[in-house]
C-alpha atoms as an extended CHARMM CRD file, in Angstrom:
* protein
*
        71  EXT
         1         1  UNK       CA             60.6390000000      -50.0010000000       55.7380000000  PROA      1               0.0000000000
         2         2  UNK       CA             61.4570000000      -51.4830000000       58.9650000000  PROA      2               0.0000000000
         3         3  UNK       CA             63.2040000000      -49.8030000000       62.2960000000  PROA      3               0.0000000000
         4         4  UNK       CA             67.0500000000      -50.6710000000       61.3810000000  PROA      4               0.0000000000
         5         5  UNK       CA             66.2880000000      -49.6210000000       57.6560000000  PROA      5               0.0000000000
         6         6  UNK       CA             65.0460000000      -46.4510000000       59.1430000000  PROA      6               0.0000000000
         7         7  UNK       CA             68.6170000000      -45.9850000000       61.7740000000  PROA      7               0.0000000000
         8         8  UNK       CA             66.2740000000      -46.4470000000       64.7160000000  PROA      8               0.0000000000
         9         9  UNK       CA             67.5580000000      -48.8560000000       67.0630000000  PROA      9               0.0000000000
        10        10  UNK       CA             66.6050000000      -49.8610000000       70.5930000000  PROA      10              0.0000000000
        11        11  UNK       CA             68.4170000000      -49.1880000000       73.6340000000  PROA      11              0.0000000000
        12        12  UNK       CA             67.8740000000      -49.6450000000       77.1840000000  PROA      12              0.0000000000
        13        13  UNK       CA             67.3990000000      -47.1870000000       79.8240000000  PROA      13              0.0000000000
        14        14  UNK       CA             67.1600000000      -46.4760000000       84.1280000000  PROA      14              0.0000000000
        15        15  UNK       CA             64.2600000000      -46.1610000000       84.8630000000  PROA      15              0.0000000000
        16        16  UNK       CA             64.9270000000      -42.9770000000       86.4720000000  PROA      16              0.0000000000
        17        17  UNK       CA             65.9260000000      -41.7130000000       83.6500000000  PROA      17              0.0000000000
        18        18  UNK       CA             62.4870000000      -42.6100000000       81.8550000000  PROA      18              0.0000000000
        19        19  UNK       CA             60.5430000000      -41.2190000000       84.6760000000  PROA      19              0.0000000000
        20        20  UNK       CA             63.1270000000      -37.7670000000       84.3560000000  PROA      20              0.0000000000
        21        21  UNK       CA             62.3930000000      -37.5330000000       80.5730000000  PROA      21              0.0000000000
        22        22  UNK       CA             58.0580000000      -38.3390000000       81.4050000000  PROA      22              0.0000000000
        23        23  UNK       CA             58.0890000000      -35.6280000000       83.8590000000  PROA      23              0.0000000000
        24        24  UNK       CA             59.6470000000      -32.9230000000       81.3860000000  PROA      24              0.0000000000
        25        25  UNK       CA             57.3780000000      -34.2480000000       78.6350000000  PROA      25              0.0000000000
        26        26  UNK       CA             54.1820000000      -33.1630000000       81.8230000000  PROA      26              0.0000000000
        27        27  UNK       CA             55.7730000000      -29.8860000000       80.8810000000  PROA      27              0.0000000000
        28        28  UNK       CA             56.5040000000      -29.3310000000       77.5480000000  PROA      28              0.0000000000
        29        29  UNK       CA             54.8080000000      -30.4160000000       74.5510000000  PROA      29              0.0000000000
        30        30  UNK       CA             56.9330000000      -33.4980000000       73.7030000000  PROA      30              0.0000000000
        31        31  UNK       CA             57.8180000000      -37.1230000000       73.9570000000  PROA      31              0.0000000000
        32        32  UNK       CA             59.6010000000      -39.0340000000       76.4190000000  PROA      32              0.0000000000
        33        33  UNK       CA             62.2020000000      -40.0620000000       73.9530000000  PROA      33              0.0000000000
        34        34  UNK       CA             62.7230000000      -36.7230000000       72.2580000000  PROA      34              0.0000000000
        35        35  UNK       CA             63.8720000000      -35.2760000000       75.4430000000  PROA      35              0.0000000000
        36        36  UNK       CA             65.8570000000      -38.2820000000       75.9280000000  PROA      36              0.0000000000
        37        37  UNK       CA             67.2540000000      -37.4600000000       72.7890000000  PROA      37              0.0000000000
        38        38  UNK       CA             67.7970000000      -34.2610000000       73.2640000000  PROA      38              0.0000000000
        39        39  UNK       CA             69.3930000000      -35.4580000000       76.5170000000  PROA      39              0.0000000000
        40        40  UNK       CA             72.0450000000      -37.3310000000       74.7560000000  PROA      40              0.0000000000
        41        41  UNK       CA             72.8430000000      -34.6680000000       72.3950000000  PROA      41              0.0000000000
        42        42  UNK       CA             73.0510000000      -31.7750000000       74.9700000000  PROA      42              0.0000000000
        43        43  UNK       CA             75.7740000000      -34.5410000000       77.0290000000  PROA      43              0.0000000000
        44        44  UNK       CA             77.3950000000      -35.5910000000       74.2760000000  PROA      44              0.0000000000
        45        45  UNK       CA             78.0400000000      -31.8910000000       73.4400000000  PROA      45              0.0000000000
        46        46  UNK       CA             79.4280000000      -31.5610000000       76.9760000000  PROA      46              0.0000000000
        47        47  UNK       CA             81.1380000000      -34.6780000000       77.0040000000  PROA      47              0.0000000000
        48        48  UNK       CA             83.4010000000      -32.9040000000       74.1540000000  PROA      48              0.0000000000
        49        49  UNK       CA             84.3390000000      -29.9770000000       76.7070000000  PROA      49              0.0000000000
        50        50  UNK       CA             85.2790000000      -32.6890000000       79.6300000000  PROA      50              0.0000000000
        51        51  UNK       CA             88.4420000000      -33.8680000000       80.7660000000  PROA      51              0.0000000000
        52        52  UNK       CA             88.0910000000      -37.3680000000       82.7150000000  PROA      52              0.0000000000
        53        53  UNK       CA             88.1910000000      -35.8220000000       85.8630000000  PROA      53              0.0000000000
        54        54  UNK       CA             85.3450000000      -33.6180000000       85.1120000000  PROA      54              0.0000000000
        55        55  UNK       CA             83.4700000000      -36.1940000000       83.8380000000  PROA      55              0.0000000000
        56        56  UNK       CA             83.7920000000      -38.5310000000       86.7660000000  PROA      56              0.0000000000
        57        57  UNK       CA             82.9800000000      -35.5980000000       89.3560000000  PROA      57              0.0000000000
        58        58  UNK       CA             80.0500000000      -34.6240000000       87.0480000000  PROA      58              0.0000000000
        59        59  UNK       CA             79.0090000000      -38.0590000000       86.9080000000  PROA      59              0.0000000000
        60        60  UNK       CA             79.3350000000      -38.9500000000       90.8170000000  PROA      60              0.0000000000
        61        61  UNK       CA             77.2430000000      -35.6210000000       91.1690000000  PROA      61              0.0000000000
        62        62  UNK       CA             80.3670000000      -33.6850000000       92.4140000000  PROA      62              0.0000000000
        63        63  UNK       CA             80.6770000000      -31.7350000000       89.7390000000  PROA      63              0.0000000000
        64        64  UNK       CA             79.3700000000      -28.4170000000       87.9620000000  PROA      64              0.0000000000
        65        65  UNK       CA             79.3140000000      -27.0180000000       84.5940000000  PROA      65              0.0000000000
        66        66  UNK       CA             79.2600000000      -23.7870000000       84.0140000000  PROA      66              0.0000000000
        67        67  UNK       CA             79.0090000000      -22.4850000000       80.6700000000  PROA      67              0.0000000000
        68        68  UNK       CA             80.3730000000      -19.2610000000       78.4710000000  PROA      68              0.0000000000
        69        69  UNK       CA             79.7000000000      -18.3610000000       74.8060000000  PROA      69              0.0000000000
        70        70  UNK       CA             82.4760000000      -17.1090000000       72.9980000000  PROA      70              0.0000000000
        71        71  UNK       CA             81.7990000000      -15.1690000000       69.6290000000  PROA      71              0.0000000000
């Protein structure tokens, strides 16, 4: 089975990022692209919660999120 019969596809990424994701992996016992992964989930899940602004500030490094759990 090859990589787009498996839904892996390449995609191309700063190379801060990379070094970001390496540096965690120094730390914890996983790969560069799971925590890249796990990256994209965790900001896609906040993405959700933004409103433009919010993602712009947050973006541009102006920004903050704080979070609450509601039960």
């Amino acid at each position: 089975m090859d990589e787009e019969q498996q839904g892996i596809g390449k995609v191309e990424l700063d190379q801060f990022l990379i070094n970001e994701a390496q540096a965690v992996f120094e730390r914890q016992p996983k790969s560069a692209s799971e925590v890249i992964e796990r990256w994209a989930y965790l900001g896609q899940a906040a993405e959700a919660q933004l409103t433009e602004k919010e993602r712009l500030l947050l973006m541009a490094g102006s920004g903050v999120i704080q979070l609450s759990v509601e039960e």
